[in-house]
C-alpha positions as CSV (number, residue, x, y, z in Angstrom):
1,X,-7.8,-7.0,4.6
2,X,-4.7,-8.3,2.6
3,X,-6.5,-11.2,1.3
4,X,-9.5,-9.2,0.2
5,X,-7.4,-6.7,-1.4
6,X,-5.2,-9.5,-3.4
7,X,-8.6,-11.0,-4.6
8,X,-11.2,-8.0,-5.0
9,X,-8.6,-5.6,-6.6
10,X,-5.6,-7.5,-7.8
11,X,-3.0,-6.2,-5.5
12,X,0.1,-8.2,-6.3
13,X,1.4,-11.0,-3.5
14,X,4.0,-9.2,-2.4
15,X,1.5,-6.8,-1.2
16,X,0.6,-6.1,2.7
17,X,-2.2,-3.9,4.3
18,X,-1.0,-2.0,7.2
19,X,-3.6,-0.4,8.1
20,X,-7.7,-0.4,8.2
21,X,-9.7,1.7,6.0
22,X,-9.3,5.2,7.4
23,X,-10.8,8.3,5.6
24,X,-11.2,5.9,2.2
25,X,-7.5,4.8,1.8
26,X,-5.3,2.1,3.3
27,X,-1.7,2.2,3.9
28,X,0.1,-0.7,1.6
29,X,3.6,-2.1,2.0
30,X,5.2,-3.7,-0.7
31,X,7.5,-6.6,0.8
32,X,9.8,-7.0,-2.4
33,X,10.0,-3.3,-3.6
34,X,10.1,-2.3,0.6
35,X,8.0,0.6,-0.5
36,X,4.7,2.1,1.2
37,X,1.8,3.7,-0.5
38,X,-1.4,5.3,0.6
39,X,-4.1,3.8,-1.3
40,X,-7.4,5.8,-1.9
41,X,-9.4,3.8,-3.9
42,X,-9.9,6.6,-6.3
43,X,-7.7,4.9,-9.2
44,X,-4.6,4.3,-6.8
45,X,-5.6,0.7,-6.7
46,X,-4.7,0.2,-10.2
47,X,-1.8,2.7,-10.0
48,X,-0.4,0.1,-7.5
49,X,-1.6,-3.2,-9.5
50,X,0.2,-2.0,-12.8
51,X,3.4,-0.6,-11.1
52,X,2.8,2.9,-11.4
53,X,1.8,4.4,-8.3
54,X,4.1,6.5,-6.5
55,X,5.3,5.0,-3.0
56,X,4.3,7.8,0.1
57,X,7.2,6.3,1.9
58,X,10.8,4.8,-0.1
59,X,11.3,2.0,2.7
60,X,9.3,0.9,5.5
61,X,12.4,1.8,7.6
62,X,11.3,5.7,6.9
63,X,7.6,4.4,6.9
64,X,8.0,3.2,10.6
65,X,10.6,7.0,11.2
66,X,7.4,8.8,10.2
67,X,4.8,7.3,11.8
68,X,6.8,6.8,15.6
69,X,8.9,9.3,15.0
């Protein structure tokens, strides 16, 4: 889904899906910025392209607290 998501919508490289398409919205890590974001497809998608999109999670060390904790 990475791949698609880099080609079909723009998402930048340092970009990662985490999860499937659940409810209409993927989860997205951000490698460089270690940031994650819920994606909804609703205008989030550019939100995350151009940088403006605010993260769900500030580090995928408090992604992964969250979601196993």
């Amino acid at each position: 889904m990475t791949k698609e998501c880099r080609v079909q919508f723009g998402f930048p490289s340092s970009s990662l899906v985490l999860s499937e398409l659940l409810g209409g919205a993927i989860l997205v890590f951000d490698s460089v910025l270690d940031k994650v974001y819920n994606v909804d497809f609703e205008g989030s998608e550019r939100e995350l392209v151009s940088g403006t999109l605010e993260p769900r999670w500030h580090s995928f060390y408090e992604f992964l607290e969250s979601y196993f904790g």
